[in-house]
C-alpha positions in Angstrom: 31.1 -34.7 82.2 28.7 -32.0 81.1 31.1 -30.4 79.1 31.9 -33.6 77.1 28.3 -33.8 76.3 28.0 -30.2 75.0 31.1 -30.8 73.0 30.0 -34.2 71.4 26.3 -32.3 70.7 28.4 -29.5 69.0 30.5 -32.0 66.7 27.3 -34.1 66.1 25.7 -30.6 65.1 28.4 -29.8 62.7 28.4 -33.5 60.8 24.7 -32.8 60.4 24.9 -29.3 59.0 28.1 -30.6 56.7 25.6 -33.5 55.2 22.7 -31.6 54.7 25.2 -28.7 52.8 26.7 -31.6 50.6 23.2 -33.3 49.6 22.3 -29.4 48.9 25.3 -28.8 46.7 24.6 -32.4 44.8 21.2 -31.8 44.3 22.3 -28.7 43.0 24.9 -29.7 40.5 22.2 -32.4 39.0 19.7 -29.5 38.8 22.2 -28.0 36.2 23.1 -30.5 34.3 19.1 -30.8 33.7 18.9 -27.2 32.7 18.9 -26.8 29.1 21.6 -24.5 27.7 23.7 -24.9 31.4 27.1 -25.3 30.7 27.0 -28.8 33.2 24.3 -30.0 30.6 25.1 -33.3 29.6 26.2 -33.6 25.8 23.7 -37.1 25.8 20.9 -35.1 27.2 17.8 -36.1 25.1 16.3 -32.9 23.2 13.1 -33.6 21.0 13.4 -33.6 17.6 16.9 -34.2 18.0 17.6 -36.2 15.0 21.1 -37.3 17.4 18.7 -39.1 19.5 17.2 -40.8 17.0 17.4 -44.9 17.3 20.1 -47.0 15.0 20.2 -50.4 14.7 23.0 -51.9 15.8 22.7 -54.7 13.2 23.6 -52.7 10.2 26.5 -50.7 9.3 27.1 -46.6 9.7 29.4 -46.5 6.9 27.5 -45.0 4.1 30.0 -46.6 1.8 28.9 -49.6 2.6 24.9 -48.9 1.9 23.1 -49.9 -1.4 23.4 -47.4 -4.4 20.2 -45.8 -5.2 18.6 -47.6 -8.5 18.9 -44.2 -11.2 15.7 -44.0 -12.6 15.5 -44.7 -15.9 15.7 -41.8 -18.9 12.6 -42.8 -21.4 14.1 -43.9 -24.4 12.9 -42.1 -27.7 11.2 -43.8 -30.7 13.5 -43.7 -33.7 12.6 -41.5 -36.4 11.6 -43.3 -39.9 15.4 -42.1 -41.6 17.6 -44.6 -42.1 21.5 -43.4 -41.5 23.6 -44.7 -44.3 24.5 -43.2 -47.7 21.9 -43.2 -51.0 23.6 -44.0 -53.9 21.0 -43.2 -56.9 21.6 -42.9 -60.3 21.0 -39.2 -60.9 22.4 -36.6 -62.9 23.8 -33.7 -61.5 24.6 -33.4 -57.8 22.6 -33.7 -54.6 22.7 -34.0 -50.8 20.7 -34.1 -48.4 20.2 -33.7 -44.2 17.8 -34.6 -41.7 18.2 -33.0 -38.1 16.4 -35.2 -35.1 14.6 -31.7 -33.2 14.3 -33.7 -30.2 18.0 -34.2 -29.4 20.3 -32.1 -31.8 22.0 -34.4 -33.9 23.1 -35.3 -37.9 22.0 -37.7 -40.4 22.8 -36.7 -43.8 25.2 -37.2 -47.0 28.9 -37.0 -46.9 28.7 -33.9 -49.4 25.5 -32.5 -46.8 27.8 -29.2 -45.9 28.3 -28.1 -49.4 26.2 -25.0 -50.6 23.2 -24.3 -53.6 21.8 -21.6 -54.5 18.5 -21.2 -52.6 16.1 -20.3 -55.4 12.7 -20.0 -53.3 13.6 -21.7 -50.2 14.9 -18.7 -48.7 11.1 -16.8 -48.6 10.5 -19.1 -45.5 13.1 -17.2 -43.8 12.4 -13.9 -45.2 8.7 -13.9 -44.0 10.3 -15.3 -40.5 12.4 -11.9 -40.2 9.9 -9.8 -41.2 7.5 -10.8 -38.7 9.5 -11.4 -36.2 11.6 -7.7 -36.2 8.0 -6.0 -37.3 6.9 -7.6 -33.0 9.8 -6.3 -31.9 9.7 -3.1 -32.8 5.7 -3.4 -31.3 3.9 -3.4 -34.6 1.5 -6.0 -36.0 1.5 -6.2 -39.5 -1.8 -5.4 -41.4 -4.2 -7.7 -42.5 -2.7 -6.7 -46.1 1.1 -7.8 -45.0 -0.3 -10.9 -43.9 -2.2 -11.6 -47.0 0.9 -11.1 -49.0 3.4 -12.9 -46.9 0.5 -15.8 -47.2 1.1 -15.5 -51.1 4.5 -15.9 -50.7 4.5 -18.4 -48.8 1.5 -20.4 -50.0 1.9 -19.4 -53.9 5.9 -18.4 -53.9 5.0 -15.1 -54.8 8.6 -13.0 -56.3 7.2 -10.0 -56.7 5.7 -9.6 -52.7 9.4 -11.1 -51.5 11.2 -9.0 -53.5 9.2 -6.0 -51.7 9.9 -7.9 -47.8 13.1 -8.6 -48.7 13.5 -4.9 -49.2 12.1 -4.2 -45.7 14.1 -6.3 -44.0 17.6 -4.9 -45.1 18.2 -7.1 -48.0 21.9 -9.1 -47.4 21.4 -7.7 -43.5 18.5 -10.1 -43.1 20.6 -13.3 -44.2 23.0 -12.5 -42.0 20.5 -12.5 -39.0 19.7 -16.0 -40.0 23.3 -17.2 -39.6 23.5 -15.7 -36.5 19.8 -16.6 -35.2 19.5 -20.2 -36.6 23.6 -20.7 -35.8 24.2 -21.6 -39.6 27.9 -22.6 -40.6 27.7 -23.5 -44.0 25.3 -20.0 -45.5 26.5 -17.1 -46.8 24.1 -13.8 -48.7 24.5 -12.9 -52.4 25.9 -8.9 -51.7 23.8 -8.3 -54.8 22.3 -10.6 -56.2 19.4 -10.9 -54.6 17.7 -13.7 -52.1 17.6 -16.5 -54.9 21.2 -16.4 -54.8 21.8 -17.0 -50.7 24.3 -20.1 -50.1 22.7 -22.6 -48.4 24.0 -26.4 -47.8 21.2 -29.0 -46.7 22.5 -29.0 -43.0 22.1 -25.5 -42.9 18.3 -25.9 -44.4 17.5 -28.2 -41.7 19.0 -26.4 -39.3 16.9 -23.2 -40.7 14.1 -25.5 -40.5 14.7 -26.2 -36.7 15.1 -22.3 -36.0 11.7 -22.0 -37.9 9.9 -24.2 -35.6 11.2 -23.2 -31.8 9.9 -19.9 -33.1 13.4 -18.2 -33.5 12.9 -17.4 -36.5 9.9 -15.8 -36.7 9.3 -15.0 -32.9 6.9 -16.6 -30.6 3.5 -14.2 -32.1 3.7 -15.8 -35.3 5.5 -19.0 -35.5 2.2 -21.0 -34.9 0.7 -18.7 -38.3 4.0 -19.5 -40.2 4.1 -23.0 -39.9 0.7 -23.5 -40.8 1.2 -21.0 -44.1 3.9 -23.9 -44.8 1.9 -26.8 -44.0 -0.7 -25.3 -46.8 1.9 -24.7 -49.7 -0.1 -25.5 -52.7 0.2 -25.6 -56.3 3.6 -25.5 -58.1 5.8 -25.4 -54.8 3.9 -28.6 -53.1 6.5 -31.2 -54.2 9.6 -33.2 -52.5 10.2 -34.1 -49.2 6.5 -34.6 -47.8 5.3 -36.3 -50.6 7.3 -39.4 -49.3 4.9 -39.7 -46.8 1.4 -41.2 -46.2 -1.5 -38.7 -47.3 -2.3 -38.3 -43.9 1.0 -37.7 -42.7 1.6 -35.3 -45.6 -1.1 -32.6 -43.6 1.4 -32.6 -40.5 4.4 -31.7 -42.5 5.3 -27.8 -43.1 7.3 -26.9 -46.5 8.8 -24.4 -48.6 10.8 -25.4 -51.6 12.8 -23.2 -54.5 13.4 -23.8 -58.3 15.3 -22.3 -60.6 17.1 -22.0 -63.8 20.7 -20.6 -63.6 21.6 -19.9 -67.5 24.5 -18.4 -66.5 25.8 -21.8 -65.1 23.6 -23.6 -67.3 21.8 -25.8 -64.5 18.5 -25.9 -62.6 18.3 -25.6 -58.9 16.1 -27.2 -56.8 15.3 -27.2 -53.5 13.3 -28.9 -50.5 12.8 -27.7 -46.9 10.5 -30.3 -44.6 9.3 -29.7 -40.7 7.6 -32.3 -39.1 7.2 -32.8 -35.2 10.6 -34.4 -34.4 12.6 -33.6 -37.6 14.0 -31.1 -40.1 15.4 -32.2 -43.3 16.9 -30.3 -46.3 17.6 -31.7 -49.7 19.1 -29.8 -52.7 19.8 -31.3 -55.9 21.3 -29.5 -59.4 21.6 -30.9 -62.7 21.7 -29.5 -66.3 19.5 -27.4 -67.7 17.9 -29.6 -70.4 16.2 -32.2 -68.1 13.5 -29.6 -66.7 12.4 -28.3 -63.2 10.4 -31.5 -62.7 13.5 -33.8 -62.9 14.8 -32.1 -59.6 11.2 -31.7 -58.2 10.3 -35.5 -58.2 14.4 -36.5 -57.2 13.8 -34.2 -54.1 11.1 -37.2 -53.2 13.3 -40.0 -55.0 16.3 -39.0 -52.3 13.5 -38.5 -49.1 12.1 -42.2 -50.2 15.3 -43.9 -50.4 16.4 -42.3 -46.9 13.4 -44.0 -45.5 14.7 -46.9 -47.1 11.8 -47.6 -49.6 12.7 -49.1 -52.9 13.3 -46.1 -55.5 
């Protein structure tokens, strides 16, 4: 009987100790699943910050597809500028075209004839001065208080004499041919040697010229802010044309540089207009026979500008 007991102790001793081994070996395996980075770690375990924890509502959709497009926001719309876009038919002698280039974004108004090339006559200086400011800055020079003056007179005044000597400095022919590839003309060619009154210019090509001008292209960015305000204070003879279209007031805001001239070879006058305003370019070119004068094609350079703002002319 004694032995019976001993043996039934040892078995009951041996269900204990096989118990308390299997609560160990639990307690164990939820320990690891706990442990962050254990292998056992349940793939649900909560982490914070864990944006795969973060709440949805079972109410709506997951299918992004099936979400609300974004409103897009709006692009401002821009104020029209005062040109009207339709063809001028006036009753001039001669021919003419003309071209007005919207600075803000890139594009055309103009005449059907507005890629068909004049002779520049004076026009071109604006250019000219552009170059020679701009290379004399990049080769790290600042042109004396003399060079200024003169490239003032030639701009202010229309000086020949002064251009003639510029045009010299900036390699003659060489220097239109950096404004084609600067201002991206397509229409422009030089005169080999003829001199700048003869460059090829259409009116697209001067508004486009006129755009190069004033995102400082042309003349660099030291001295576009001086040339435009040379241009905005042409006086004399060469303030005619485009600008005088405009309000007085308006007239101040508006930078020029216009040509004239009498071809007796081809028996006409040429004549020229170049306007930069805030938001526009515009080039107008006009030639006629050589009887009627410079101031027929002075005052038709305004006639054409008035009826493309669709004034009665």
């Amino acid at each position: 009987m004694a032995g019976n007991r001993r043996g039934r102790r040892g078995d009951s001793s041996v269900l204990r100790l096989a118990a308390f081994s299997a609560l160990l070996i639990g307690l164990v395996l939820v320990s690891l699943r706990l442990l962050p980075g254990s292998p056992l770690a349940s793939a649900a375990a909560a982490r914070w910050g864990d944006p795969s924890t973060t709440e949805r509502s079972t109410s709506q959709p997951s299918d992004r597809s099936s979400r609300p497009a974004a409103s897009p926001t709006p692009s401002p719309s821009l104020e029209p500028l005062p040109f009207q876009n339709e063809q001028v038919d006036l009753n001039l002698k001669g021919w003419y075209a003309w071209s007005v280039l919207d600075a803000r974004t890139g594009k055309f108004i103009g005449s059907e004839n507005m890629a068909e090339t004049s002779t520049t006559a004076s026009l071109i200086k604006s250019w000219i001065v552009a170059d020679y400011l701009r290379t004399t800055a990049e080769d790290g020079k600042t042109p004396s208080d003399a060079k200024l003056a003169d490239a003032t007179l030639i701009i202010r005044d229309s000086d020949n004499t002064r251009t003639e000597q510029f045009y010299n400095s900036v390699g003659r022919s060489a220097s239109i041919k950096r404004m084609i590839s600067i201002c991206e003309t397509t229409d422009s060619s030089p005169s080999a040697d003829k001199g700048w009154s003869r460059t090829n210019l259409s009116p697209r090509d001067t508004a486009r010229l006129g755009a190069c001008i004033k995102d400082g292209r042309a003349a660099g960015p030291k001295w576009t802010k001086w040339l435009l305000n040379e241009m905005r204070l042409v006086r004399g003879t060469g303030d005619f044309g485009i600008r005088k279209a405009f309000p007085a007031a308006e007239r101040r805001t508006i930078a020029i540089k216009n040509g004239w001239v009498d071809r007796t070879r081809e028996q006409e006058i040429h004549v020229n207009c170049l306007a930069i305003a805030d938001d526009w370019t515009m080039g107008v070119m006009v030639r006629y026979p050589i009887g009627l004068g410079y101031e027929y094609g002075m005052k038709n350079c305004q006639k054409i500008t008035e009826a493309v703002l669709g004034k009665d002319v």
